[in-house]
Each structure stands twice: as structure tokens, then as C-alpha cells.
C-alpha positions, -999 to 999 in steps of 0.1 A, spaced: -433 -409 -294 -448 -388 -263 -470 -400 -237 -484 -371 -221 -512 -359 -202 -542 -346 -223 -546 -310 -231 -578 -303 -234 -585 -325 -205 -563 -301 -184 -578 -272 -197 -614 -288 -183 -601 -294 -149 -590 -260 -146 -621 -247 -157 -646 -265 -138 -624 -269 -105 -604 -242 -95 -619 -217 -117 -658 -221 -104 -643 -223 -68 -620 -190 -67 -654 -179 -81 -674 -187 -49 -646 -172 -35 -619 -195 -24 -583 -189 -19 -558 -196 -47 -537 -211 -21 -562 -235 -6 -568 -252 -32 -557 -289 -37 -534 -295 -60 -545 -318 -93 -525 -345 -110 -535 -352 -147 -558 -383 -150 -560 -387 -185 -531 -389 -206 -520 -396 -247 -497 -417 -270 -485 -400 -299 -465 -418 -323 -447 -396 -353 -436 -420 -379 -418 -396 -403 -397 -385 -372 -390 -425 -363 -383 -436 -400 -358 -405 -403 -343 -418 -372 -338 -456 -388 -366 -467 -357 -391 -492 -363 -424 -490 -342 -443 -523 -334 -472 -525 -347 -489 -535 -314 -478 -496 -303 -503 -486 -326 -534 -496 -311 -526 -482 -277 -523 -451 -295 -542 -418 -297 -530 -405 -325 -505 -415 -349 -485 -390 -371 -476 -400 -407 
């Protein structure tokens, strides 16, 4: 399993933050710092059957995406 934060959200929040406001010509530097607000649960079940785990099954509707 891996909860972690969401790519492509990232990749957005990048773009249309710091990106478009370095391009009106703000500092690098005074620029706030971002935490993540969207994040992901991936479950890979090959990896937890080769590893003798069993996942609940309630783990699978919280999750994103689920690996067979």
C-alpha cells in the first residue's frame, strides 16, 4: 500500500502558483511554501499476496486505485 500525495495534483499547484507568479515577476525565495492537499491510496495486491498479507476489504473503498 502507499498513501501519498497526488501527482498530477502537485504538478498543478506548481503550474498555476509559483510558476504564473515568478512570471509577474516574483522572487523564488518569497514565495510561500505549499503542502500537498490532495493525496492517494494505492493498494497492490500481487505484492500483498506474495507477502502472505490479507487486505480488508473495507481498505478497498477508500482506495484510488487498486493494483491486481
Amino acid at each position: 500500500m502507499s498513501y501519498d500525495a497526488d501527482v498530477t495534483a502537485l504538478w498543478r499547484l506548481i503550474g498555476s502558483l509559483y510558476v504564473a507568479e515568478i512570471l509577474k515577476g516574483a522572487k523564488p525565495t518569497d514565495l510561500p511554501v505549499q503542502q500537498p492537499t490532495k493525496f492517494e491510496l494505492v493498494i497492490n495486491l500481487k505484492t500483498a499476496k506474495t507477502l502472505g498479507l490479507t487486505v480488508p476489504r473495507g481498505l478497498f473503498t477508500l482506495a484510488d486505485e487498486v493494483i491486481e
